[in-house]
Every structure is written in C-alpha cells, then in structure tokens.
C-alpha positions as CSV (number, residue, x, y, z in Angstrom):
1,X,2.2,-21.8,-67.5
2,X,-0.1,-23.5,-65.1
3,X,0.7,-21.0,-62.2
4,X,-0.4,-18.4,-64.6
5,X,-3.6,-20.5,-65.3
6,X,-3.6,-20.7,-61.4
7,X,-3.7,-17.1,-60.6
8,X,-6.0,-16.1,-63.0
9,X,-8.6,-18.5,-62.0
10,X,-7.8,-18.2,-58.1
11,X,-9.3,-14.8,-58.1
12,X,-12.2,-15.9,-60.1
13,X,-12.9,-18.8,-57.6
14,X,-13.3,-16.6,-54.4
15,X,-15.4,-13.8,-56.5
16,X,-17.7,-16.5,-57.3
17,X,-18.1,-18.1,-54.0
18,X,-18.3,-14.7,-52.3
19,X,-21.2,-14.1,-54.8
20,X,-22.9,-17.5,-54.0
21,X,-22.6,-17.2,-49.8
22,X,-23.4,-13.5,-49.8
23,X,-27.1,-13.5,-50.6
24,X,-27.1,-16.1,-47.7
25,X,-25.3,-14.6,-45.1
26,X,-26.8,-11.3,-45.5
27,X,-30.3,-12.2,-45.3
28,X,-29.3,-15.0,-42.3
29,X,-29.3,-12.0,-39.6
30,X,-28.6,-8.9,-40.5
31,X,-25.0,-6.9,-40.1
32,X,-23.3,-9.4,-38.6
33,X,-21.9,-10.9,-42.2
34,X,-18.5,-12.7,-40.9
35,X,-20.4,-14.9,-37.7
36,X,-23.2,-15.6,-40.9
37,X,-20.9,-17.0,-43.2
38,X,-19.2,-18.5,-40.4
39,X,-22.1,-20.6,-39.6
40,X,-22.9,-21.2,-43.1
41,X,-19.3,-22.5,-43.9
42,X,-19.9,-24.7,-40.5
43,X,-23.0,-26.3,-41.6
44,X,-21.4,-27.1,-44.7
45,X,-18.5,-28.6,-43.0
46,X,-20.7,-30.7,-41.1
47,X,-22.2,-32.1,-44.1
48,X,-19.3,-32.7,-45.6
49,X,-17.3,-34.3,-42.5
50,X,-20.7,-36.5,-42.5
51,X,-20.7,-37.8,-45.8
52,X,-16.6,-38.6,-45.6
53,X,-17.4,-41.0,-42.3
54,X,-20.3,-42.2,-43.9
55,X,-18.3,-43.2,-47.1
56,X,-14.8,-44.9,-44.8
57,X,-17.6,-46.3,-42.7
58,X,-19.4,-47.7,-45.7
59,X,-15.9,-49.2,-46.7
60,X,-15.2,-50.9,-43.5
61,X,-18.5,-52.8,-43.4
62,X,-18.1,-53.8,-47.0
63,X,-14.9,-55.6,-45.6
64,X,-16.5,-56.9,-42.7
65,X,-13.8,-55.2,-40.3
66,X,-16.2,-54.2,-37.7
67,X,-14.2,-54.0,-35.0
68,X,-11.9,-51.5,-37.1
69,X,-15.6,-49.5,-37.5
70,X,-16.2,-49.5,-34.2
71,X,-13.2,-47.8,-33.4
72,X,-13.4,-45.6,-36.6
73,X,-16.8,-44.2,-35.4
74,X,-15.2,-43.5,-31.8
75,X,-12.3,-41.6,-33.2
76,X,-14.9,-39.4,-35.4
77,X,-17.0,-38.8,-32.5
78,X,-14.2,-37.9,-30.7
79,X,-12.9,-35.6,-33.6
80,X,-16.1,-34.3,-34.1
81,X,-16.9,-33.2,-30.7
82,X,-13.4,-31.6,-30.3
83,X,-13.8,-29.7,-33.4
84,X,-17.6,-29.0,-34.0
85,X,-18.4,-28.0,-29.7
86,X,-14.8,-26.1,-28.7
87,X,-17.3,-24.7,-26.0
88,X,-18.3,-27.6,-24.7
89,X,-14.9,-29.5,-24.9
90,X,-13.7,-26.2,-22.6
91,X,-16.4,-26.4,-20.3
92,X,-15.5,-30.5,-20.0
93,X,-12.2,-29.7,-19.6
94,X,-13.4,-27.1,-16.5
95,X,-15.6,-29.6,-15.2
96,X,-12.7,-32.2,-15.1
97,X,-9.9,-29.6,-13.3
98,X,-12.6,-29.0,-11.1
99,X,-12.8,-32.6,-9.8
100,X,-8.8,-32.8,-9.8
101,X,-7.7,-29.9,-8.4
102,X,-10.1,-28.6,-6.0
C-alpha cells in the first residue's frame, strides 16, 4: 500500500518541481538549462545549509556551551568551504604541494 502511494506521488513530485525551477533556469542564461538549475539548486543549498547552522548554533548559545559553538562554527566553515568552493579547496591544495614538494 504505501509503496504504491509512493510511486504514484514520486512522479508527481519531480513533474512539479521541474515545473517550478524551469521558468527560472531558462530565463537565468539562455541554453545552458543543466549549469542554470545547477546554480539555482546551489543557491538554495546555501540557504538551506545557512539556516541549519544558524538553528544548532542557536541551540548551543541557548545552553551556554560556547566553546562547543566555537568549534561548531569552525567545523561548518570548514564543511562549507570544502563543499561550496571545490575550486578553490583544489587550488589550496596546489598551493600547499607547491610549498612541499618543490
């Protein structure tokens, strides 16, 4: 029963969010549809990744744990540098082997 109920609405899920991210992506820059929505989806997931710190970091000052904060924030720096700027961790990551191995 539910994993009829599941793949009936599935489908209906991704025809409705293709319908609400097309008008977007298509008018964003032309023919290039996939890297539009891409973006799109990345903004969003920025947003979203923002407002979960924001919450957990909300949480640990309510507790007065600061130091666990402090450390919180670094790891989602951290994260969000690795996962948000791939280019930038790679041309770190150059920069660094540089230095080592000459």
């Amino acid at each position: 029963m539910i994993r009829r109920i599941a793949f009936t609405i599935a489908p209906a899920i991704v025809v409705a969010l293709m319908l609400w991210l097309a008008p977007d992506a298509m008018a964003a820059g032309g023919n290039d549809v996939g890297q539009n929505i891409g973006s799109l989806l990345r903004h969003y997931a920025a947003q979203i990744y923002g407002g979960i710190i924001a919450i957990v970091g909300l949480i640990f000052l309510l507790n007065r744990r600061y130091t666990d904060l402090a450390l919180f924030f670094l790891a989602a720096v951290l994260v969000a540098w690795l996962v948000f700027s791939p280019d930038q961790v790679a041309d770190a990551a150059r920069g660094i082997g540089d230095q080592i191995l000459p």
